[in-house]
C-alpha positions as CSV (number, residue, x, y, z in Angstrom):
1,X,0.0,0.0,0.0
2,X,1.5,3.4,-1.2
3,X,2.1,6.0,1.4
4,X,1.1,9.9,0.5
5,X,3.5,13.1,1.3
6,X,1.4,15.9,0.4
7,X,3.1,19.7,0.5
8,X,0.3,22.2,0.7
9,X,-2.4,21.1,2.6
10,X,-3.7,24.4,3.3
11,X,-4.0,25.6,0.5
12,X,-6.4,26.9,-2.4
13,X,-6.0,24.1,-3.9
14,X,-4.5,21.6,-1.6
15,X,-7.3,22.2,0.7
16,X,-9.6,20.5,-2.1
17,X,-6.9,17.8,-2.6
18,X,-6.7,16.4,0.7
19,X,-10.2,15.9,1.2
20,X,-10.7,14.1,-1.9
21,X,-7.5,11.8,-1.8
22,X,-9.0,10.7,1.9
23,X,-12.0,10.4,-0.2
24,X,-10.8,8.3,-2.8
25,X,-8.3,6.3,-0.8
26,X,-9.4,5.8,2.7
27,X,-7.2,3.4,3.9
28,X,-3.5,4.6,2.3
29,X,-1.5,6.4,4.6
30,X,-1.6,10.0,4.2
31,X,1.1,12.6,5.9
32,X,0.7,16.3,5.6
33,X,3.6,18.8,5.9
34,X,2.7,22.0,7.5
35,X,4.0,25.3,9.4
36,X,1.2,25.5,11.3
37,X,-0.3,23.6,14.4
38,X,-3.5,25.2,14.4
39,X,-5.4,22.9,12.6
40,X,-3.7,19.6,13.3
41,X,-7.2,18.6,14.8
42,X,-9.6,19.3,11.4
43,X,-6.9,17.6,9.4
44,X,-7.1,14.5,11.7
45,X,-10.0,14.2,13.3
46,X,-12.5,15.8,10.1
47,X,-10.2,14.9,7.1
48,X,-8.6,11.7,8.2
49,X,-5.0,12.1,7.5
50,X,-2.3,9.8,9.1
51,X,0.2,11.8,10.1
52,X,1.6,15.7,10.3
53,X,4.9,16.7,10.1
54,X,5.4,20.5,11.1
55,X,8.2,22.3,9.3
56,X,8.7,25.1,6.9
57,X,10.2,25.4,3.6
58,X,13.7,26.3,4.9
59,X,14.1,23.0,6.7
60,X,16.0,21.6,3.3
61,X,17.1,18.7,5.4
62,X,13.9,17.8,7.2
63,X,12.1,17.8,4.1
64,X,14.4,15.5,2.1
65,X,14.2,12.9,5.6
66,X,10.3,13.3,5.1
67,X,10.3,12.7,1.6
68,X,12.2,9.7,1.6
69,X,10.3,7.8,4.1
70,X,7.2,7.9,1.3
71,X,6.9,6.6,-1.8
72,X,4.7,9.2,-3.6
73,X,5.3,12.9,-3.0
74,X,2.7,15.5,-4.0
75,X,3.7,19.1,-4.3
76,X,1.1,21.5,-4.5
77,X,2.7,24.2,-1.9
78,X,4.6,26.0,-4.4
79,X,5.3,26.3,-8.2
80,X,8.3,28.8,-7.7
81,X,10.2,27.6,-4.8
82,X,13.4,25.6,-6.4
83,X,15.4,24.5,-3.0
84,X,11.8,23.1,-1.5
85,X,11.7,21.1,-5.3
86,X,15.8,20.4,-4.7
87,X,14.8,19.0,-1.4
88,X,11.7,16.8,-2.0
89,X,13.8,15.4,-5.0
90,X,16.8,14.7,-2.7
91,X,14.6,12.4,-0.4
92,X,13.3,10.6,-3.3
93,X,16.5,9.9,-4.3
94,X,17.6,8.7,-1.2
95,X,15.1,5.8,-0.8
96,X,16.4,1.8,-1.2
97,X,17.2,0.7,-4.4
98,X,14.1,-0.9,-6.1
99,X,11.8,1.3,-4.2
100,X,9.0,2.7,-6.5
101,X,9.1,6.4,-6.0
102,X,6.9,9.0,-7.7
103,X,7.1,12.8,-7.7
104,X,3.4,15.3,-9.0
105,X,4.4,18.3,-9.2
106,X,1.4,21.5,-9.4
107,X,3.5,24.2,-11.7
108,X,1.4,26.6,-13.9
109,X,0.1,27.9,-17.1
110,X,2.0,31.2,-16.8
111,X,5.3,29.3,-18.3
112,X,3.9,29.7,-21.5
113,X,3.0,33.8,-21.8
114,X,4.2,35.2,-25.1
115,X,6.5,37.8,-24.1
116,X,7.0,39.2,-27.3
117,X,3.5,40.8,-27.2
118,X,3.1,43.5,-24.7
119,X,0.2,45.8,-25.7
120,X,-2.2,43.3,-24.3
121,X,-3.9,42.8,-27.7
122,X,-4.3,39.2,-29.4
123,X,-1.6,38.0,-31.4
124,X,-2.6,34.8,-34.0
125,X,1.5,34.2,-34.2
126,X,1.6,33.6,-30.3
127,X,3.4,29.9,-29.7
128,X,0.8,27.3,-29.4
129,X,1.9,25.3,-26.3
130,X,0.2,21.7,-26.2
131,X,0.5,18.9,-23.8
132,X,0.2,16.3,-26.0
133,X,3.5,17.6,-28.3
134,X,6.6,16.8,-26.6
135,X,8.8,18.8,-28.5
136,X,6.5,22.1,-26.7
137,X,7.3,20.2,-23.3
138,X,11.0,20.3,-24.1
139,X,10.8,24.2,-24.5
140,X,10.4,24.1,-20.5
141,X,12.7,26.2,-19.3
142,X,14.1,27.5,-16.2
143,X,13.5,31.5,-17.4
144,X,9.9,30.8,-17.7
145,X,7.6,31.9,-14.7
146,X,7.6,28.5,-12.7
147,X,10.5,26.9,-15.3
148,X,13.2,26.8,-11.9
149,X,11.4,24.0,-10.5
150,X,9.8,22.3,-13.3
151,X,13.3,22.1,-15.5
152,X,14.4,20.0,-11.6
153,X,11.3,17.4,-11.8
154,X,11.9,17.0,-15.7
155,X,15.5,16.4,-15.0
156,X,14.8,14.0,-11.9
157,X,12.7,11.7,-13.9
158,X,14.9,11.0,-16.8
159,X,17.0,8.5,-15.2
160,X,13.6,6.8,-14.3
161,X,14.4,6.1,-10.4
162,X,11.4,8.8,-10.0
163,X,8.7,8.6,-12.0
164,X,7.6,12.6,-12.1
165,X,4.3,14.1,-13.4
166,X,4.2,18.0,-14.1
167,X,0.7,19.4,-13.8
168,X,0.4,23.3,-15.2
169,X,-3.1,24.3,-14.4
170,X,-4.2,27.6,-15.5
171,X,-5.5,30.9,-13.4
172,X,-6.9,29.2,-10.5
173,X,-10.3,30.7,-9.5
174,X,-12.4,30.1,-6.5
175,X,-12.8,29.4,-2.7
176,X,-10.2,26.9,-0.6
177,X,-12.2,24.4,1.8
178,X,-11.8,23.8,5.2
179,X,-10.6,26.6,8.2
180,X,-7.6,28.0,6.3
181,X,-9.1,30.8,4.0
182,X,-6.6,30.8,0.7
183,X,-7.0,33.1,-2.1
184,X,-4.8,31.3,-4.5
185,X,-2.2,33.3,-6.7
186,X,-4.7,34.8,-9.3
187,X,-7.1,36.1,-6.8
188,X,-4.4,37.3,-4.4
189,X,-2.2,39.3,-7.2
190,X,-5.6,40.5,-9.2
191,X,-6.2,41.9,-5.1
192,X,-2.6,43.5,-4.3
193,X,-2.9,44.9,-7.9
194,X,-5.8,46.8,-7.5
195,X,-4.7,48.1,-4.2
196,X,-1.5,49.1,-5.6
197,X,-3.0,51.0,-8.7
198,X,-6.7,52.3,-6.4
199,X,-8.0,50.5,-9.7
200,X,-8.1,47.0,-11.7
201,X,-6.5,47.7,-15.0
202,X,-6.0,45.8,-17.8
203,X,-3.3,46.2,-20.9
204,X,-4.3,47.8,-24.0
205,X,-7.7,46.7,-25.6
206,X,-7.5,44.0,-23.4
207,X,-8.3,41.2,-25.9
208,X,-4.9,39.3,-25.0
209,X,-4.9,35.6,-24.0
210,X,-4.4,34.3,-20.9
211,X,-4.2,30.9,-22.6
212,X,-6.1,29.1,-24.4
213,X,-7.8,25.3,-25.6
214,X,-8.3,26.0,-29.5
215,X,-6.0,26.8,-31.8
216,X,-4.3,29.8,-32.9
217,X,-6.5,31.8,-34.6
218,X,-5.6,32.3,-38.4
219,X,-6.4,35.6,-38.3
220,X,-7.4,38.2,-36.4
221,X,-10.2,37.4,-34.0
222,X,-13.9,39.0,-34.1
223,X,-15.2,40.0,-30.7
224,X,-16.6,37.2,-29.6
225,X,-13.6,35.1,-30.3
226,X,-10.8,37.3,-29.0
227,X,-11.2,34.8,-26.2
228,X,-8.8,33.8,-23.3
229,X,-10.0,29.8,-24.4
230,X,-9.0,28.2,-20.3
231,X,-7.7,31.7,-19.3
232,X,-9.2,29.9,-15.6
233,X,-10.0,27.0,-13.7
234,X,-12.5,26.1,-11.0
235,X,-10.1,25.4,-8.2
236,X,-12.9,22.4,-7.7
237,X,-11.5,21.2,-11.4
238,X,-7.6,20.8,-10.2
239,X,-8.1,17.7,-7.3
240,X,-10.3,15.4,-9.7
241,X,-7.4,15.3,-12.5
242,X,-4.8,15.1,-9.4
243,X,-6.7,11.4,-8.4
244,X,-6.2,10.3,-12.4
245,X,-2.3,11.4,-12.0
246,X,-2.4,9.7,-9.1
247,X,-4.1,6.3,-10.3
248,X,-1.8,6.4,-13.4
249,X,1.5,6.5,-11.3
250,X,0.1,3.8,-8.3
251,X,-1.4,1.5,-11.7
252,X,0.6,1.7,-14.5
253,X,4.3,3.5,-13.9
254,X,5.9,5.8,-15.6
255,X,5.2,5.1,-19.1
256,X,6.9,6.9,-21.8
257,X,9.5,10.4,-21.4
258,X,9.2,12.7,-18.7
259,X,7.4,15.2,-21.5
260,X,4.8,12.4,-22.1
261,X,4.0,13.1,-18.3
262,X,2.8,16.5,-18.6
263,X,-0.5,18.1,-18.1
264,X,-2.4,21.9,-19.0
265,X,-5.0,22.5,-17.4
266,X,-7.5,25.1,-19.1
267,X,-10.7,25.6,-18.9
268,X,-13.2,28.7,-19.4
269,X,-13.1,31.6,-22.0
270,X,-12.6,35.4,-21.5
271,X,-10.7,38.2,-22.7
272,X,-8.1,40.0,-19.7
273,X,-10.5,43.0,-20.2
274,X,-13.7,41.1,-19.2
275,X,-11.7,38.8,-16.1
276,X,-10.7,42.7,-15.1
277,X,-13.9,44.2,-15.1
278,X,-15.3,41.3,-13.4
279,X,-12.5,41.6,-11.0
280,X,-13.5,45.7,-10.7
281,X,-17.1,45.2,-9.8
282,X,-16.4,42.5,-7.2
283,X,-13.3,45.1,-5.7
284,X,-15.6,48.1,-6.0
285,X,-18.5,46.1,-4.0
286,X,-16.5,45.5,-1.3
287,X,-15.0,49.2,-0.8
288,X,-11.1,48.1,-2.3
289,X,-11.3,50.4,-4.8
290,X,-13.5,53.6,-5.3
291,X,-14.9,52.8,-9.0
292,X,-16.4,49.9,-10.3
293,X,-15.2,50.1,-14.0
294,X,-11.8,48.2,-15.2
295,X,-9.2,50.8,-16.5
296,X,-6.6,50.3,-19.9
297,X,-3.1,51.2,-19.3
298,X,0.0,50.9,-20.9
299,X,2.0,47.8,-20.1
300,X,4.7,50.1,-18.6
301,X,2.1,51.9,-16.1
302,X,1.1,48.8,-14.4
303,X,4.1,48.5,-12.1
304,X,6.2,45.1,-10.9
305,X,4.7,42.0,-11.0
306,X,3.6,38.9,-13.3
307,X,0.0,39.7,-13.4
308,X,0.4,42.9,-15.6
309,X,2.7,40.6,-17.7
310,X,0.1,38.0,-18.3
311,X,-2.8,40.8,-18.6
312,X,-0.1,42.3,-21.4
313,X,1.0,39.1,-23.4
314,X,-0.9,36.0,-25.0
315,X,-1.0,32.4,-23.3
316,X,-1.7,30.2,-25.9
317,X,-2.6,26.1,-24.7
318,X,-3.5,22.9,-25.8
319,X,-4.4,20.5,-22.9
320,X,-5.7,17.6,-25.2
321,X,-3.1,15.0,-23.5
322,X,-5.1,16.2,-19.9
323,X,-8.3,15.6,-22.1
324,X,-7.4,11.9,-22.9
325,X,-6.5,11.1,-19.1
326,X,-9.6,12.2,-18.6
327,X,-9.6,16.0,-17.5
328,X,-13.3,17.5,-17.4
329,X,-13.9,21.0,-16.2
330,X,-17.7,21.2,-15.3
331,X,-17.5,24.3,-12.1
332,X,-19.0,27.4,-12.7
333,X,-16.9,30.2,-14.7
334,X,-15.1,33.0,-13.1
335,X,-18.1,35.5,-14.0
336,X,-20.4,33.1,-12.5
337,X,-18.4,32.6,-9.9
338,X,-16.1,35.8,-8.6
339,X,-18.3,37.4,-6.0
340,X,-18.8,33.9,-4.1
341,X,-15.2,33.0,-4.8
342,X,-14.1,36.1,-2.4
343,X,-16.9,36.2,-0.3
344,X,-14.9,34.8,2.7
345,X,-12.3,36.5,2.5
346,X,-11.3,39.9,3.6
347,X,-9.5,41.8,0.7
């Protein structure tokens, strides 16, 4: 019987994980890995979990001791953090010769912005990134937005004494379960933004893509399909095509190159200018910022960060290799969805 080292608990999206991997497996042992005691009794009591370790992500040493004492390790605490990905990778490594060992890794969509658009206006020659092409999975690299870690699980698996799955899922939208509230990386830069700037912007005409299902438009798009094709996902989306990872590394091994174990995760369609205004009427609602309308600036006015980047460039996917494992978004879009999504929290 496997055993389960999960990284992120907490989490916007871990939160969802861990209750349905008790859900699915109730019987394999599960160990969580958190900072936090407080709540060591929902996780044990209400979720079911086996065992907590408390640490944080600078304990390289404890992590690697952790991680070797499991035989299947799932990150979902961070897609940037390269010594956490150094560390898990080291434990793996360390376990007894013969010993099955298997690394998922939660990265993100954002590698594959188009950086050479910058007005925030759709651009039909913007790469075409899709799971099911190796050769785009071998254009991982450690410049892209969560490449650092991602180029370490690619390079981990090769020698196949770690059978490693990369999961990119796109702008992550919607509420965290359980006591820990969690806005997740889209919500919580969309919200420092707009109290950086008083107001939600987006970049130019705001027709860029986030990323995308379809294919690259042959020319330029009408209105209705200067679309962001997956430019989010249902947080509620993620866990279900965690499980199939899951049952494909406990089932059948890893099967084929480490690019053949890659997944994109895409789902709804919007332009950046819609996600923003949808963003500005939820902000202005709750008194973050004083108008309600979505503002165009200049890529070069929106300050530091990655989320004018993606707001100003095109993210252009494909996830039909997801599709075929069995990836199936059915949660409510982010304009359905926005105002509940943040209800919880306080911005």
């Amino acid at each position: 019987m496997p055993s389960i080292l999960l990284f992120g608990a907490t989490g916007q999206m871990g939160s969802h994980l861990v209750l349905a991997l008790r859900k699915a497996h109730p019987t394999l042992p599960l160990t969580v890995y958190l900072r936090s005691a407080s709540i060591d009794t929902y996780l044990t009591a209400t979720v079911g979990v086996s065992e907590i370790v408390h640490g944080d992500f600078s304990q390289l040493e404890k992590i690697a001791a952790v991680a070797v004492a499991h035989d299947i390790v799932i990150n979902m605490a961070s897609s940037w953090d390269v010594p956490l990905t150094k560390a898990i990778i080291a434990g793996l490594r360390q376990r007894p010769a013969g010993a099955t060992s298997t690394l998922i890794h939660i990265s993100g969509a954002g590698n594959f912005i188009d950086t050479t658009t910058k007005g925030g206006q759709w651009n039909p020659e913007s790469k075409l990134y899709n799971d099911a092409n190796e050769d785009d999975m071998k254009l991982i690299n450690a410049s892209m937005l969560n490449g650092g870690p991602d180029v370490e699980v690619l390079e981990a698996g090769k020698d196949g004494r770690i059978g490693t799955y990369i999961v990119f899922p796109s702008g992550v939208y919607g509420a965290s379960a359980g006591p820990v509230k969690a806005l997740g990386v889209i919500q919580l830069l969309m919200t420092l933004k707009a109290k950086e700037l008083g107001f939600v912007p987006y970049v130019g005409p705001g027709s860029s893509l986030f990323n995308t299902v379809s294919a690259p438009y042959a020319s330029t798009p009408t209105l209705s399909q200067s679309l962001a094709h997956g430019v989010q996902i249902h947080v509620r989306d993620i866990a279900p095509f965690v499980l199939k990872v899951l049952e494909r590394a406990m089932t059948g091994g890893p099967e084929g190159s480490v690019y053949s174990r890659c997944y994109i995760l895409g789902s709804n369609d919007h332009t950046w200018k819609e996600v923003s205004t949808a963003f500005a009427k939820v902000f202005h609602a709750r008194g973050l910022i004083a108008a309600p309308e979505a503002k165009s600036i200049r890529r070069e006015e929106g300050g530091e960060g990655e989320i004018v980047d993606l707001m100003a460039g095109n993210v252009n996917i494909k996830c039909d290799r997801a599709v075929a494992l069995g990836f199936k978004p059915v949660q409510p879009t982010l304009l359905e969805h926005l105002q509940e999504a943040l209800a919880d929290y306080e911005l």
